[in-house]
C-alpha positions as CSV (number, residue, x, y, z in Angstrom):
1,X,-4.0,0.7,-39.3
2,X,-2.9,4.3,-40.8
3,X,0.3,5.6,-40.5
4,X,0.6,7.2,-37.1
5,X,-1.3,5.9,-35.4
6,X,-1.3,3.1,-32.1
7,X,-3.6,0.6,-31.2
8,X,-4.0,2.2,-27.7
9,X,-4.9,5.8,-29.7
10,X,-6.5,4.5,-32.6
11,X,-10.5,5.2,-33.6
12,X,-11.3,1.6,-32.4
13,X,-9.2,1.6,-29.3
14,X,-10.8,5.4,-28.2
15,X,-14.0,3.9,-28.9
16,X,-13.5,0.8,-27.1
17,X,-12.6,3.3,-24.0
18,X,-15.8,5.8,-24.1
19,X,-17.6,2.8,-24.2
20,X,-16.2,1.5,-21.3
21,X,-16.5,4.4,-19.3
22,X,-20.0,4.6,-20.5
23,X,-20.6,1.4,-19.0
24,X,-18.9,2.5,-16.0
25,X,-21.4,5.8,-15.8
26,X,-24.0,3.1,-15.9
27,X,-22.6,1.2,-12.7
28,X,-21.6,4.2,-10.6
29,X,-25.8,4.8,-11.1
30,X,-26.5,1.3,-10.3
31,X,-27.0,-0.3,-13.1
32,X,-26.8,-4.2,-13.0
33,X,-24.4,-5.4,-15.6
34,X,-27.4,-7.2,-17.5
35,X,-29.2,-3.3,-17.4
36,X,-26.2,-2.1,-18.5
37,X,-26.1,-4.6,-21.1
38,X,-29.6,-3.9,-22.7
39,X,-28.8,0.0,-22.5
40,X,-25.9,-0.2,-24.4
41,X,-26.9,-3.2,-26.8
42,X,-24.1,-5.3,-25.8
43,X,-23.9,-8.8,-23.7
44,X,-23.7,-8.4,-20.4
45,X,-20.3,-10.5,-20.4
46,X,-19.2,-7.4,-22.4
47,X,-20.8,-4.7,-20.2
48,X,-18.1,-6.5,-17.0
49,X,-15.4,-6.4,-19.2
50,X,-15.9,-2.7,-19.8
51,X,-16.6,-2.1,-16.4
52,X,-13.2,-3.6,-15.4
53,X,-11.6,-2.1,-18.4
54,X,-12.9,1.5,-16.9
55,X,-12.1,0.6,-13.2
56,X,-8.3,-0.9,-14.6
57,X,-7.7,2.9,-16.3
58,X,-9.1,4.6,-13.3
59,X,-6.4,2.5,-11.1
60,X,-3.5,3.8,-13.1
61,X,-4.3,6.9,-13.3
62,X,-4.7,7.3,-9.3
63,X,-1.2,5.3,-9.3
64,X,0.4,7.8,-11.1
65,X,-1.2,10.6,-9.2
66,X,-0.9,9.5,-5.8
67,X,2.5,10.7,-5.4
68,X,1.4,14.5,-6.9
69,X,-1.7,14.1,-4.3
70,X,0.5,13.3,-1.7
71,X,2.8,16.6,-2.1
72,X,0.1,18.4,-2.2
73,X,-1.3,16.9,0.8
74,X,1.9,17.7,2.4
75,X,1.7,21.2,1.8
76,X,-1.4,21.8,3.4
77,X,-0.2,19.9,6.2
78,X,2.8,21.9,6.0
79,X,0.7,25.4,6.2
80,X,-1.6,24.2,9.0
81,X,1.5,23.2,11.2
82,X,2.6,26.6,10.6
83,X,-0.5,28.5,11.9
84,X,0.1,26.1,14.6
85,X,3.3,27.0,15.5
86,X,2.4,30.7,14.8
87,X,-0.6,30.5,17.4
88,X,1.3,29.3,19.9
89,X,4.1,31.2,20.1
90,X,1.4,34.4,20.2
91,X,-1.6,33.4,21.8
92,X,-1.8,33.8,25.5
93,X,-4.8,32.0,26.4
94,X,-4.0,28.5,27.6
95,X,-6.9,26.7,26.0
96,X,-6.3,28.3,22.2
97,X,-2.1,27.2,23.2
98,X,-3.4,23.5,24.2
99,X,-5.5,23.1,21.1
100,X,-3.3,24.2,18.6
101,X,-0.6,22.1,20.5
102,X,-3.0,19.3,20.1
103,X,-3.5,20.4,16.4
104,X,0.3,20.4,16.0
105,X,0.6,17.0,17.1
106,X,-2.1,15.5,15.1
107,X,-0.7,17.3,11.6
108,X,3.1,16.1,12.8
109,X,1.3,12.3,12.9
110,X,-0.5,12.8,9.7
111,X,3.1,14.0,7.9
112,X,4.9,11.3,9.5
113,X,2.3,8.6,8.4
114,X,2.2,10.5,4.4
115,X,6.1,9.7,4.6
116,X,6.2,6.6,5.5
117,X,8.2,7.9,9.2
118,X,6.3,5.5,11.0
119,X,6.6,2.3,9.3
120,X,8.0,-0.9,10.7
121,X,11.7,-1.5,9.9
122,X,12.4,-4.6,8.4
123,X,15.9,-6.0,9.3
124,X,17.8,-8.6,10.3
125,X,18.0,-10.6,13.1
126,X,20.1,-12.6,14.3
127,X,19.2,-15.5,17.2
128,X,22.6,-16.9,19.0
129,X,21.6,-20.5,20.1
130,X,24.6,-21.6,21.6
131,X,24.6,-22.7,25.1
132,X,20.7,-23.0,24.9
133,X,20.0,-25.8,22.8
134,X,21.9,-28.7,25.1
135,X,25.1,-29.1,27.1
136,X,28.5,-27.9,25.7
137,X,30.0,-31.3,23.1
138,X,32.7,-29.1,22.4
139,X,35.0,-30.4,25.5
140,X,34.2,-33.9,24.6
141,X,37.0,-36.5,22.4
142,X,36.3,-38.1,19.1
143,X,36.1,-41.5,21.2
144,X,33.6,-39.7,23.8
145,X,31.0,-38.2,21.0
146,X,31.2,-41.7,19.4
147,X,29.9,-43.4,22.4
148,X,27.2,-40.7,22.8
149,X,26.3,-41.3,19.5
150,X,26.1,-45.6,19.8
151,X,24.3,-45.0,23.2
152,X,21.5,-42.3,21.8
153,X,21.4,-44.3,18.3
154,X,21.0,-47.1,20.5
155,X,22.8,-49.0,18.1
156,X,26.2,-50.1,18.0
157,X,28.1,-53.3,19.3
């Protein structure tokens, strides 16, 4: 391999890549894998594993994105609960107040969902059993739980 270079950036490993989103192209069309196969000259065994190569890069790509999606998202939820607020603290009319109320509640539920506001809480709980499992042994002697126990175990002398 030449100085400088990685196998994720070499000629082999970009090549390896435009083939794979070739064979993607192919799919998205609706291309069987054994189509895709004869188009590209390649087994179709090879024309899934490209597929899932493509797909695989797609998937991290959209991972690392999501968050920069998700502000932006946020922003124009952000700007349409604005004109929201702005329309009903001017508008007279009751039905343009009552729909951008509805508007604003909708766009609050959207944010809230984004951020994760609305989420179960996980924590922890905590179950006192005492007093509702049996009677109180606690009063009882040494002598008296030992006697219990012969007559329950239904062995003893």
């Amino acid at each position: 391999m030449a100085k400088g270079t990685s196998k994720k950036t070499g000629k082999a490993a970009i090549g390896r890549a435009e083939r794979a989103r070739d064979a993607l192209e192919h799919r998205k069309r609706g291309l069987s894998y054994r189509q895709i196969a004869r188009e590209m000259r390649i087994s179709s065994a090879l024309a899934h594993v490209y597929v899932k190569e493509a797909l695989a890069e797609l998937a991290s790509l959209k991972l690392e994105d999501a968050e920069a999606v998700r502000d932006l998202e946020l922003e124009r939820l952000d700007a349409t609960l604005a004109r929201c607020w702005q329309v009903l603290s001017e508008d007279g009319d009751p039905d343009v107040v009552l729909r951008a109320a509805d508007r604003v509640v909708r766009v609050s539920k959207r944010r809230s969902e984004l951020l994760g506001l609305d989420a179960p809480v996980k924590g922890e709980q905590t179950v006192d059993v005492r007093g509702t499992v049996g009677p109180d042994l606690s009063a009882l002697s040494v002598d008296d739980l030992r006697e219990l126990a012969r007559i329950l175990g239904g062995g003893g002398e």
